[in-house]
KEKE-3310 file (N, C-alpha, C; in steps of 0.2 Angstrom, whole numbers, plus 5000, padded with zeros to 4 digits):
npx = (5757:5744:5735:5723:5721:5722:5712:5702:5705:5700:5688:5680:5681:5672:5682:5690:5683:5679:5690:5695:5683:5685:5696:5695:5684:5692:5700:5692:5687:5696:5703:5693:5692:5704:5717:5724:5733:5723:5722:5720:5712:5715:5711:5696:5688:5676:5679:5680:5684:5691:5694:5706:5708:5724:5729:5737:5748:5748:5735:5743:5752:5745:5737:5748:5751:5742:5739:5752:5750:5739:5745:5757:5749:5744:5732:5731:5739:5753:5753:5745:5739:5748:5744:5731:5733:5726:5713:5709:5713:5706:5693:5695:5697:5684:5672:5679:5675:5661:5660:5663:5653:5643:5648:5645:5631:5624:5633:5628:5617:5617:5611:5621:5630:5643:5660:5666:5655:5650:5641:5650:5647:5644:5636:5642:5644:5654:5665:5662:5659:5672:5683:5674:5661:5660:5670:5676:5667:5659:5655:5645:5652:5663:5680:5679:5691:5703:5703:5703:5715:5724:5721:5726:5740:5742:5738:5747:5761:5756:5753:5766:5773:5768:5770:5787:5785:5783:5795:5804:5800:5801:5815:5825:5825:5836:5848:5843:5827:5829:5833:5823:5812:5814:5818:5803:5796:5802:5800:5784:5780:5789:5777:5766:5772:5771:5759:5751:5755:5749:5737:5739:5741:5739:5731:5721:5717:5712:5709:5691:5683:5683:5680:5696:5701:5696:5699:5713:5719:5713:5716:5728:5737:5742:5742:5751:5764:5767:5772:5787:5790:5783:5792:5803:5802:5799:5811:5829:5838:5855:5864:5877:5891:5892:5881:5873:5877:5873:5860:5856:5860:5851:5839:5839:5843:5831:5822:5827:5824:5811:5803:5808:5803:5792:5788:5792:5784:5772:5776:5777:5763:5759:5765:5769:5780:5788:5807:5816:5828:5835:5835:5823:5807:5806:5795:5784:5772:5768:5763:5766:5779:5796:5809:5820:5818:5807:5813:5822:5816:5798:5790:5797:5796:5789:5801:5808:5798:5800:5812:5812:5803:5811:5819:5814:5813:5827:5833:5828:5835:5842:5837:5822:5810:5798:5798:5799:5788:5781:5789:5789:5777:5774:5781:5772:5763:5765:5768:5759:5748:5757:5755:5740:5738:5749:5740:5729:5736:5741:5728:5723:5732:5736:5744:5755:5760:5767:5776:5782:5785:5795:5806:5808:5811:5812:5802:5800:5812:5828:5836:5833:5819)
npy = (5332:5319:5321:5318:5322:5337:5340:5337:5348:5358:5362:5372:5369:5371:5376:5382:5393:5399:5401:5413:5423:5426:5433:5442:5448:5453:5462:5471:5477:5483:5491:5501:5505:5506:5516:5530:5540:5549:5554:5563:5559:5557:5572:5571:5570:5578:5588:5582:5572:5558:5550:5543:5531:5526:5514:5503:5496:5495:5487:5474:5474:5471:5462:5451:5450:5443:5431:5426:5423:5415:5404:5400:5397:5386:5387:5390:5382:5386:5383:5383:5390:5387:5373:5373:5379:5376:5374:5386:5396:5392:5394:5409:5412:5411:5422:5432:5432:5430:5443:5454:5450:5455:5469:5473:5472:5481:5494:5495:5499:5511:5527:5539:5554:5557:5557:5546:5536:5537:5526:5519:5512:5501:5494:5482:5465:5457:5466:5476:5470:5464:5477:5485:5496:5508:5518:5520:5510:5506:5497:5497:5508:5505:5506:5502:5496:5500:5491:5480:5479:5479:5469:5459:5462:5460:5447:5440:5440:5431:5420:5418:5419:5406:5397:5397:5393:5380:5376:5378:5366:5357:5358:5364:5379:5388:5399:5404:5404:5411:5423:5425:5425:5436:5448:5449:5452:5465:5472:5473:5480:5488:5493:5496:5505:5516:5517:5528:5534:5524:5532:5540:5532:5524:5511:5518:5531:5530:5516:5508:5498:5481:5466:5462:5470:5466:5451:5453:5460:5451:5436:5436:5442:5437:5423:5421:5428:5420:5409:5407:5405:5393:5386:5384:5378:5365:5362:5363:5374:5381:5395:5405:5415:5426:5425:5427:5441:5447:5448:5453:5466:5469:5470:5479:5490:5490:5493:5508:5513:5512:5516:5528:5535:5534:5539:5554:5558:5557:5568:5578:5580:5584:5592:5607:5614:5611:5605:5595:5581:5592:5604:5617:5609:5604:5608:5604:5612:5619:5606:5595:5584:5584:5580:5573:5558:5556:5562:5554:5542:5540:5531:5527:5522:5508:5502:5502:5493:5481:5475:5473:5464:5454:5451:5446:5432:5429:5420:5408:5403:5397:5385:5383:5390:5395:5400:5410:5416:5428:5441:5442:5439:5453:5463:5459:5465:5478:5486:5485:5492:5503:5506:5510:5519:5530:5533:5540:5550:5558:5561:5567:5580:5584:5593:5597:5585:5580:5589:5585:5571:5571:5578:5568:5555:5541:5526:5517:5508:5516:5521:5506:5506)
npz = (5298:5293:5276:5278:5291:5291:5281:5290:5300:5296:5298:5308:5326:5343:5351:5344:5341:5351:5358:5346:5347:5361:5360:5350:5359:5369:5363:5359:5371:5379:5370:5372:5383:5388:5394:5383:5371:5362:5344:5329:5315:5296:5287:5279:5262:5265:5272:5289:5301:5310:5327:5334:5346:5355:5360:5359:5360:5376:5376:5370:5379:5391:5389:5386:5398:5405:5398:5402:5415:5414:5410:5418:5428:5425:5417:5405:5388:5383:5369:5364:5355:5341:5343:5336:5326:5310:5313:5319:5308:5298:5305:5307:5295:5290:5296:5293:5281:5281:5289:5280:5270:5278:5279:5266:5265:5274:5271:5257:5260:5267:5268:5273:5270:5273:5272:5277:5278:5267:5254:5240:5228:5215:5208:5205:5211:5215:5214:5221:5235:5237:5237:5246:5252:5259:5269:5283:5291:5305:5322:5332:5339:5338:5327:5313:5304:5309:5321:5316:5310:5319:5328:5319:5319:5332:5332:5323:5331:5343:5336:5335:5345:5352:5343:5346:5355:5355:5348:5360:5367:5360:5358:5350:5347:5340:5336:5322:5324:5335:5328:5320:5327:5337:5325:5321:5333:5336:5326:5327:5341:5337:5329:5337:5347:5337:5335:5331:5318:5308:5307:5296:5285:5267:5268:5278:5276:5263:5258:5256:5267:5263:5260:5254:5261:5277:5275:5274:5283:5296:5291:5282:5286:5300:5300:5286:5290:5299:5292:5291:5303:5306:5298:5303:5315:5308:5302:5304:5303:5301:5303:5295:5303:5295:5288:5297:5300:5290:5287:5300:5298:5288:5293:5299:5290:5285:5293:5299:5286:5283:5295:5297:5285:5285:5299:5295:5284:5295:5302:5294:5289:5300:5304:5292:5292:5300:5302:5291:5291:5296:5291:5283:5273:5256:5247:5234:5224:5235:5242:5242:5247:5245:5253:5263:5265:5257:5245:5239:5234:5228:5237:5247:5258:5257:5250:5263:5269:5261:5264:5275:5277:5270:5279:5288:5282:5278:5289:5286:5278:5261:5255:5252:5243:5250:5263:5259:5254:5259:5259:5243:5240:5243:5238:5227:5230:5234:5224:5215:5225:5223:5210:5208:5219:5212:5202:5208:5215:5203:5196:5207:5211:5198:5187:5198:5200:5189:5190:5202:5198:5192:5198:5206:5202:5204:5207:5217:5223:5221:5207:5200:5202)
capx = (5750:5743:5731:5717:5723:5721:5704:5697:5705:5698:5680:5683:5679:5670:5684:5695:5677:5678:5698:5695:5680:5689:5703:5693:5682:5697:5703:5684:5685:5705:5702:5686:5694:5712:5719:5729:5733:5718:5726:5716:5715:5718:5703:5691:5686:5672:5682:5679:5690:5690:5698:5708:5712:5730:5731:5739:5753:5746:5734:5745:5757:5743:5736:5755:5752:5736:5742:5759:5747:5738:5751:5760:5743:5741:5725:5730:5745:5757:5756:5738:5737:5749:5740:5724:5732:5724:5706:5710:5714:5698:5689:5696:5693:5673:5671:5681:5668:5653:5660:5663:5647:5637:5648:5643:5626:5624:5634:5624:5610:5617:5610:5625:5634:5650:5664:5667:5650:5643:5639:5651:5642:5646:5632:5647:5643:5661:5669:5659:5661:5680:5685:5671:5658:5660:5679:5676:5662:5660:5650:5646:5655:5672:5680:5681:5696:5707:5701:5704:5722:5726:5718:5731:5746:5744:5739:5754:5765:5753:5757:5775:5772:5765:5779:5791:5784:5784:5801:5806:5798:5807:5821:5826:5827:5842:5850:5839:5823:5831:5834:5816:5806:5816:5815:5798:5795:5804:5795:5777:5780:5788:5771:5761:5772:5770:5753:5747:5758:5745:5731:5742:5744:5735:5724:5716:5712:5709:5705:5687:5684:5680:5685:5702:5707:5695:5706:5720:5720:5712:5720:5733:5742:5744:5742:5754:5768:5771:5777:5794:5790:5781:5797:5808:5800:5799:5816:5832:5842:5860:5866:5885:5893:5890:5875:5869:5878:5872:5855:5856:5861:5845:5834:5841:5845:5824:5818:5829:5819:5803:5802:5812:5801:5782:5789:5792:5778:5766:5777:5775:5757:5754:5767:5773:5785:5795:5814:5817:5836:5839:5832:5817:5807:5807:5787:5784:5766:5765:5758:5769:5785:5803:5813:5822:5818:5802:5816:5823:5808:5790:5789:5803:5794:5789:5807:5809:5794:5801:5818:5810:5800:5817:5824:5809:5815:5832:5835:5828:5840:5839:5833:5818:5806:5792:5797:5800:5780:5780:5795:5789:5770:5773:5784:5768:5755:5765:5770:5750:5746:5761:5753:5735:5741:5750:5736:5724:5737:5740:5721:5723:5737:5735:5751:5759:5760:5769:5783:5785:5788:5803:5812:5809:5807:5813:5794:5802:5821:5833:5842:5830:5811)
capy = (5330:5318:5326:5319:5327:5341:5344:5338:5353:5364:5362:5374:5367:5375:5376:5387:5399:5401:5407:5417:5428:5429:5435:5449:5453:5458:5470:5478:5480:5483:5497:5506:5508:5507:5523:5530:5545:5552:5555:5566:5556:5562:5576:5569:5574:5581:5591:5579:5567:5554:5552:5536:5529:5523:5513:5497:5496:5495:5480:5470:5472:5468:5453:5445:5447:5441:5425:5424:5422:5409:5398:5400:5394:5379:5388:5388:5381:5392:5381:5383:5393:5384:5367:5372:5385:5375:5376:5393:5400:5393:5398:5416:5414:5410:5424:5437:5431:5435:5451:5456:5449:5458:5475:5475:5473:5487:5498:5498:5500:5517:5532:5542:5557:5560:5552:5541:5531:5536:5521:5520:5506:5502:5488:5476:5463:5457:5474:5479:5466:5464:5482:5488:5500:5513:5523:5519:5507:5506:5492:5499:5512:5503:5510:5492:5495:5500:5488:5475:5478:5479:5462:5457:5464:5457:5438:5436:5440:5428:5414:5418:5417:5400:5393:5397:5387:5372:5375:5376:5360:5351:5357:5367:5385:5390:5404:5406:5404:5418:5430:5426:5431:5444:5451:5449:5454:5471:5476:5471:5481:5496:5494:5499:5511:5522:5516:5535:5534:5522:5533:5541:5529:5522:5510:5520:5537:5528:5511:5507:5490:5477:5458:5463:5473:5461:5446:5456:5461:5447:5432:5436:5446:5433:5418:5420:5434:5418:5406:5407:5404:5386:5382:5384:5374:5359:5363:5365:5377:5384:5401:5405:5422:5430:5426:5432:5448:5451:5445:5460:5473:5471:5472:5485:5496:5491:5497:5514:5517:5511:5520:5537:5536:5536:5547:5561:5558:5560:5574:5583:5581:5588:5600:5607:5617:5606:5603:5586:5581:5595:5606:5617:5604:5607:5607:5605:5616:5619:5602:5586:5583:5579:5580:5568:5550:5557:5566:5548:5538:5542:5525:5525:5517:5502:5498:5498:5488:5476:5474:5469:5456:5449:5447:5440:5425:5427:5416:5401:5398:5397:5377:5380:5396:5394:5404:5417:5419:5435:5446:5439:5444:5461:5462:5463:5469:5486:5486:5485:5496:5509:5507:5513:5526:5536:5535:5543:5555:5559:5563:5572:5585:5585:5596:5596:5579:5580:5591:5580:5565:5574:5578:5562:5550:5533:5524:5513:5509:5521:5518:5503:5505)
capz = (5298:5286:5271:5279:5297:5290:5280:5297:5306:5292:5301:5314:5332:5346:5356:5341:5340:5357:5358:5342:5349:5364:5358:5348:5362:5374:5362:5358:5377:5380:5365:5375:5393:5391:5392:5376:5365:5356:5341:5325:5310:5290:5285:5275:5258:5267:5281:5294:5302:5315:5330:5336:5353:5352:5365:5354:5363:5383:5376:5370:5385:5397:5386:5387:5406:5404:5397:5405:5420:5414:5408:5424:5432:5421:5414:5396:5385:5378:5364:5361:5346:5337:5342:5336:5319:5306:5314:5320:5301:5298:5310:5307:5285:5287:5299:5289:5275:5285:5289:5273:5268:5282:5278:5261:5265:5277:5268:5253:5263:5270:5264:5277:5265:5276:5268:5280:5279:5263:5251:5236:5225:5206:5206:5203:5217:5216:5213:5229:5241:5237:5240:5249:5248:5264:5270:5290:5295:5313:5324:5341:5341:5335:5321:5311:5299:5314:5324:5312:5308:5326:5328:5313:5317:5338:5330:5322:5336:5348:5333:5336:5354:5352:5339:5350:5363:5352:5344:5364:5368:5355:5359:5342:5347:5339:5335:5317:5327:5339:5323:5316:5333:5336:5320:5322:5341:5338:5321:5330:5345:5335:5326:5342:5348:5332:5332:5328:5314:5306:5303:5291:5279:5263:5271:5285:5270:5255:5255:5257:5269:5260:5258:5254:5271:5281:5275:5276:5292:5299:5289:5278:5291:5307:5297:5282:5289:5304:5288:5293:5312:5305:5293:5307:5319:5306:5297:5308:5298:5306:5299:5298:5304:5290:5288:5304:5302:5285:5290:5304:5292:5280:5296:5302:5285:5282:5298:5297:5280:5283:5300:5295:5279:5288:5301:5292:5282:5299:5306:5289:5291:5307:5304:5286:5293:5303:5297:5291:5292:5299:5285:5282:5269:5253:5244:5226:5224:5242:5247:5239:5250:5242:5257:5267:5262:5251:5239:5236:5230:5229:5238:5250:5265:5253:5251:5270:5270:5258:5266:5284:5275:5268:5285:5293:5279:5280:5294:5285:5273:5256:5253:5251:5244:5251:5267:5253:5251:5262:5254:5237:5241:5247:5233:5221:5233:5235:5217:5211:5226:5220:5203:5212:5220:5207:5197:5212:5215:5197:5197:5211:5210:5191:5187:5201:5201:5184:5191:5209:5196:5188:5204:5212:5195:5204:5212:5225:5223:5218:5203:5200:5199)
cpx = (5748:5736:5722:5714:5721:5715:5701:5699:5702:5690:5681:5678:5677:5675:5690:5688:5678:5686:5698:5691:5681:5695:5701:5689:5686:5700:5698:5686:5692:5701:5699:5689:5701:5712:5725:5727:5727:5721:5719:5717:5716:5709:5704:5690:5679:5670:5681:5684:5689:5693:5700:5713:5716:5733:5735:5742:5753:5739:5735:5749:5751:5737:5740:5753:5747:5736:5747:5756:5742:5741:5753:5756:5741:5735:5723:5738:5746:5758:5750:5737:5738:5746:5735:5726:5728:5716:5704:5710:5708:5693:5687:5695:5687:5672:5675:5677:5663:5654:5659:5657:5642:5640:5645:5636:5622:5627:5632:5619:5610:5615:5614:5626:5640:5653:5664:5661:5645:5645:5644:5650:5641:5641:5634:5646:5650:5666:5667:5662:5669:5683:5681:5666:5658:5668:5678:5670:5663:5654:5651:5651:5663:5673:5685:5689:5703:5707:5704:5712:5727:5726:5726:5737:5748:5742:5746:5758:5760:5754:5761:5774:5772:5771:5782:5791:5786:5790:5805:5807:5802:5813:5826:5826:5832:5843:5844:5833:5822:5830:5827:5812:5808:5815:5809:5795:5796:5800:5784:5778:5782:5781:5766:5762:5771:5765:5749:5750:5753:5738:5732:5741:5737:5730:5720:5712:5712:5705:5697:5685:5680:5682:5692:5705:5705:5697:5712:5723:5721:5715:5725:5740:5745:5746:5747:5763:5772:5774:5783:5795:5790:5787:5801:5806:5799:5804:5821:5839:5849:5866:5875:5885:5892:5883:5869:5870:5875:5862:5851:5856:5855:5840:5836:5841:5837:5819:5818:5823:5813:5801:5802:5807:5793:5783:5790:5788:5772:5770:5776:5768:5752:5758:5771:5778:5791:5801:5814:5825:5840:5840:5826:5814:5807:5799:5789:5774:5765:5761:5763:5778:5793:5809:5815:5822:5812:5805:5821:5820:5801:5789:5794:5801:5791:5796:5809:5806:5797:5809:5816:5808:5804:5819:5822:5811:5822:5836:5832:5832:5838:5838:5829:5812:5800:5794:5799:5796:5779:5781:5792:5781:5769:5776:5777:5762:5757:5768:5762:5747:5750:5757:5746:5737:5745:5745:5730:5728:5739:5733:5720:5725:5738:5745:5758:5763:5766:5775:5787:5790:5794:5807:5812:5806:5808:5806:5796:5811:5823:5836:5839:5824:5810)
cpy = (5327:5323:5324:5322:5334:5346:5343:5344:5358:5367:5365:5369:5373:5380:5384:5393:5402:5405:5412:5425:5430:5434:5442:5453:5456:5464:5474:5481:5485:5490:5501:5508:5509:5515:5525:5538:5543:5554:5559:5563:5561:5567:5573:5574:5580:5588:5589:5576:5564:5553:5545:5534:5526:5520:5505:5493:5492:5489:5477:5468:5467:5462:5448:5445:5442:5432:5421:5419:5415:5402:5396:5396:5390:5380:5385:5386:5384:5390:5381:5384:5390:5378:5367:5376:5382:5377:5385:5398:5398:5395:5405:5418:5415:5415:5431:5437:5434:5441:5455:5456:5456:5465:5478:5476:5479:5491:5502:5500:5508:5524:5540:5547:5559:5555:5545:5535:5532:5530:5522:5514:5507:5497:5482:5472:5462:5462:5477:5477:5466:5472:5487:5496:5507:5512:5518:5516:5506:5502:5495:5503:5511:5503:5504:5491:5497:5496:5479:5473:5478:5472:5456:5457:5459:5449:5436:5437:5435:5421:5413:5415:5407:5395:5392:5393:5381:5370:5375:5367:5355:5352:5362:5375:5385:5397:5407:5406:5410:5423:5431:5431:5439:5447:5454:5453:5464:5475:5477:5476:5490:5500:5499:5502:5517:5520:5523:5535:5530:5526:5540:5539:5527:5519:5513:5525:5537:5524:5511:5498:5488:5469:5459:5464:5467:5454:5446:5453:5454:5438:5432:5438:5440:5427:5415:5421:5427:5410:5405:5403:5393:5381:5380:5376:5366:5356:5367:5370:5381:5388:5400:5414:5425:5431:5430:5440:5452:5452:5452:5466:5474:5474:5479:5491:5495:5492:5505:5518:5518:5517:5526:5538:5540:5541:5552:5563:5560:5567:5580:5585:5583:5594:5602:5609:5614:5603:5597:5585:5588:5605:5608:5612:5607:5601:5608:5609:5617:5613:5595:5587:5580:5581:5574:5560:5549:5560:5559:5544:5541:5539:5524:5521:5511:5499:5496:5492:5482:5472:5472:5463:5450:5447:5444:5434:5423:5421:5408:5397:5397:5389:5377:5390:5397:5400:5413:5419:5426:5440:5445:5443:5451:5465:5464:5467:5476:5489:5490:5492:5506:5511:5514:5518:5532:5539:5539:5548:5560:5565:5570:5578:5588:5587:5596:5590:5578:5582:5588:5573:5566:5575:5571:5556:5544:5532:5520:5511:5513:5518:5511:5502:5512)
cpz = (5291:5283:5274:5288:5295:5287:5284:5301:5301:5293:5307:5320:5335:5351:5353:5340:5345:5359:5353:5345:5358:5365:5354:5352:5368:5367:5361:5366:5379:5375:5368:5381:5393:5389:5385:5374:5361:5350:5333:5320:5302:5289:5280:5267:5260:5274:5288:5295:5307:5320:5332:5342:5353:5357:5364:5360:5372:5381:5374:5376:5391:5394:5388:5393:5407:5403:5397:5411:5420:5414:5414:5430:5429:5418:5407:5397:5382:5373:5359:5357:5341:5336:5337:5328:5314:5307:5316:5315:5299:5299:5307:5299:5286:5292:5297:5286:5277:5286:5286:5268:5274:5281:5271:5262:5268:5273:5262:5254:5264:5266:5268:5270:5268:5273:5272:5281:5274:5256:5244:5229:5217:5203:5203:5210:5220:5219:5223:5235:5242:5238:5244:5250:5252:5266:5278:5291:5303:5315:5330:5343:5342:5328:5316:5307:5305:5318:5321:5310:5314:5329:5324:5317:5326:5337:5329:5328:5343:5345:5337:5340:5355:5349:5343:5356:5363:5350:5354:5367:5366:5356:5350:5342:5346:5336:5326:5320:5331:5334:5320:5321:5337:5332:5321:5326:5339:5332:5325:5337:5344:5332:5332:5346:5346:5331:5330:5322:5308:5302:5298:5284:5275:5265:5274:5278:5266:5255:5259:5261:5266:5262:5259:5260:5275:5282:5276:5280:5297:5298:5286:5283:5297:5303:5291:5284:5298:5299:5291:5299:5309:5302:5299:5311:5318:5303:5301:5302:5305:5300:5301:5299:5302:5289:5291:5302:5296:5284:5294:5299:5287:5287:5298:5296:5284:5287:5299:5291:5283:5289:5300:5292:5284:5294:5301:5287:5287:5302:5300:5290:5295:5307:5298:5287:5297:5299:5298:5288:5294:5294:5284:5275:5266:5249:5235:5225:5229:5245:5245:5241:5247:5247:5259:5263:5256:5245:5238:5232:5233:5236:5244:5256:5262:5252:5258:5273:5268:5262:5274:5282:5273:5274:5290:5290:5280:5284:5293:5279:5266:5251:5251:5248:5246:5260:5265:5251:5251:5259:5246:5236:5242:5241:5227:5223:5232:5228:5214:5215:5227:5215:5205:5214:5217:5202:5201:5212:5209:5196:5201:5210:5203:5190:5190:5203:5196:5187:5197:5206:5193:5193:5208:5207:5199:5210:5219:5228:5218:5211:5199:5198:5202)
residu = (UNK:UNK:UNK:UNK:UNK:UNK:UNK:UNK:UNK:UNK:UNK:UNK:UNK:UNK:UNK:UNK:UNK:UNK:UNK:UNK:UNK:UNK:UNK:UNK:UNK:UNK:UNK:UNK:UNK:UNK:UNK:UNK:UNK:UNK:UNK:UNK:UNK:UNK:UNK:UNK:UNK:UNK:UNK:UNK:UNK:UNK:UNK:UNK:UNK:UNK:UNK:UNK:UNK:UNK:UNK:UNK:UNK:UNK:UNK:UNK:UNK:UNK:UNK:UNK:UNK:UNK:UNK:UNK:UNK:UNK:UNK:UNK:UNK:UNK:UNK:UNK:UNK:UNK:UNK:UNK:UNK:UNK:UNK:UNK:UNK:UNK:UNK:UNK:UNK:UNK:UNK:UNK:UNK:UNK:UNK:UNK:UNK:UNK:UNK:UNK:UNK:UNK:UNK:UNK:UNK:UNK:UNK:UNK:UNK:UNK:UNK:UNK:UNK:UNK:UNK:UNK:UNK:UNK:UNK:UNK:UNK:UNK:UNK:UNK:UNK:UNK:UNK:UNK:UNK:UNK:UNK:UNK:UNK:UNK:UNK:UNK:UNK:UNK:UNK:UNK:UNK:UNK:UNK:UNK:UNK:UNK:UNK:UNK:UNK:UNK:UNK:UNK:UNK:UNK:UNK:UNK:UNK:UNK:UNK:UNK:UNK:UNK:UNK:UNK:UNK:UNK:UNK:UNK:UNK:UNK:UNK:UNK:UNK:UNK:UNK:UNK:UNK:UNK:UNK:UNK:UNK:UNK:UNK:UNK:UNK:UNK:UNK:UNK:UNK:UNK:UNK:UNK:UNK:UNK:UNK:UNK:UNK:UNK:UNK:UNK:UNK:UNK:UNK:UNK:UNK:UNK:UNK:UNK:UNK:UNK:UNK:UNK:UNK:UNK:UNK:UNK:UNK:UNK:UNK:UNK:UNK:UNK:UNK:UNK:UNK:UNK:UNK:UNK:UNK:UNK:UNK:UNK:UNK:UNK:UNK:UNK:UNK:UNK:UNK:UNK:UNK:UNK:UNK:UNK:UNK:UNK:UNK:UNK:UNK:UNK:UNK:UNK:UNK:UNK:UNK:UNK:UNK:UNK:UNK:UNK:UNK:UNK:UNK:UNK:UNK:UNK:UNK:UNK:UNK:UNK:UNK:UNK:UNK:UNK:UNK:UNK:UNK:UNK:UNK:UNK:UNK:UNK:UNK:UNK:UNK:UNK:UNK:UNK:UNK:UNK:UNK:UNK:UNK:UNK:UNK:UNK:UNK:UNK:UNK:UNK:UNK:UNK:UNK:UNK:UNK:UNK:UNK:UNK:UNK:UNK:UNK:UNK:UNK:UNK:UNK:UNK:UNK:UNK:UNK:UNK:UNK:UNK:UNK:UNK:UNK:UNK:UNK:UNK:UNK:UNK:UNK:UNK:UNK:UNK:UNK:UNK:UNK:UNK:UNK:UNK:UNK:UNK:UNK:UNK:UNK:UNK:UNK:UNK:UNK:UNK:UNK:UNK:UNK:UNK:UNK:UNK:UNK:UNK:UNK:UNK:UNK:UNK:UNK:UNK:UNK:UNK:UNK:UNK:UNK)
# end
């Protein structure tokens, strides 16, 4: 596209608004009626806790049908997403923005005191806005921070979708194309099988919605994480056997961690007692886990993470860095959000924390960091 193709698609159209809020309001509705696991989120600092319908997985499947059926019926183009992504990321930025603006607004307003909706407000407009001032905002009875990363995580696989169409088209699905949406496909879909697994993790029982997540979730995530998909489809790259296999072997060895790691982390958390490898656990003060893949790194599901994100690039070869944004981004996000986190649970545990670090000194890779 030339430069001036481009800052005209940056003015979203009616047509990319109208796929956008389509797109969000089948999951408000998808989310309310489909059937799913109830699942009980983390108690609150106020002994409260939230409860989240899990049905991720069951609206994404019957969205693809959703849209298989169209295609098949000449409704929509299966290439439509991609056609339209520059107006579409648009779109999707100035609409995170409002959000982020209309939660900060609301939320300072609130005079709620349950953790989950009371106001936490430093009178830094920035500060506020970009990390946000309330744990769990909720619109109509939809719980926005879950709701939002759901949104994320089934965009990017609906890019893919749409890539692939185009990289068909052309005539250019080859075997590195094959490794990328695979990749891809089976991590996105592992996502919203273990979607209870989520309401585990940092974002859901720490971070506060703000700017941050709402871009995250909703731009950073669909938008950035289909890099590869875009390299491919404009840049025919052809692996050799080795490559392939070594290629395989990260995903695979960064799925294992990543996976292993958060699920013995949520099965810790619903059950202390439960053996991990086979193994009653082993607690340092009765509440901080060094078993299994937590007696390796603090952080061990962060190296799984980082080693997925390599093999989403892998398959483009090493010409060019830029399909090397991802792994290279996640890289300082989960670094910065490491650093954050020792320093809350430090706070937290105080001492206990002190003796955790000494059985388990290395923060994300072994021998490493």
């Amino acid at each position: 596209m030339e430069v001036g193709d481009i800052l005209a698609a940056l003015i979203p159209s009616w047509s990319s608004v109208v796929i956008l809020f389509s797109y969000l309001g089948y999951l408000a509705i998808a989310g309310a009626v489909l059937p799913g696991k109830v699942v009980p989120g983390a108690v609150l600092s106020d002994g409260t806790r939230l409860h989240y319908r899990c049905n991720g997985l069951l609206s994404l499947i019957l969205f693809v049908v959703l849209l298989g059926t169209g295609v098949s019926m000449k409704m929509i183009s299966p290439t439509v997403v991609a056609d339209k992504g520059i107006e579409l990321l648009s779109a999707t930025f100035i609409f995170s923005l409002i959000v982020s603006l209309a939660l900060h607004a609301v939320g300072c307003k609130s005079r709620e005191q349950s953790s989950s909706f009371k106001a936490h407000v430093t009178g830094n407009f920035v500060h506020d806005w970009w990390f946000g001032v309330q744990l769990n905002p909720h619109f109509m009875g939809i719980d926005l921070k879950f709701f939002f990363v759901r949104a994320g995580m089934m965009g990017w696989l609906f890019i893919n979708l749409s890539i692939l169409a185009k990289s068909i088209q052309a005539g250019n699905a080859n075997l590195s194309v094959i490794l990328y949406q695979l990749f891809c496909l089976l991590y996105i879909l592992d996502y919203f099988f273990y979607e209870e697994f989520m309401t585990s993790t940092w974002d859901i029982i720490a971070e506060r919605l703000g700017y941050m997540l709402v871009f995250g979730d909703l731009v950073f995530i669909p938008f950035t994480f289909s890099i590869q998909g875009w390299w491919l489809l404009m840049n025919k790259v052809e692996l050799s056997k080795v490559a392939v296999i070594a290629n395989c072997l990260v995903f695979l060895v960064g799925y294992c961690v990543f996976r292993g790691a958060n699920k013995q982390k949520h099965i810790f958390k619903k059950n202390p007692k439960a053996h991990i490898w086979g193994k009653p656990p082993k607690l340092v003060g009765g509440k901080l886990l060094v078993s299994g893949y937590w007696g390796v790194s603090r952080h061990c599901n962060y190296l799984g993470d980082l080693l997925l994100a390599l093999s989403f690039s892998l398959p483009c070869g090493a010409s060019s860095p830029i399909p090397y944004f991802y792994p290279i981004y996640l890289l300082i996000l989960l670094i910065w959000r490491e650093r954050r986190d020792e320093a809350r649970c430090a706070q937290k545990y105080k001492e206990i924390w002190v003796e955790y670090c000494k059985l388990v000194p290395w923060r994300i890779m072994p021998y490493v960091y």
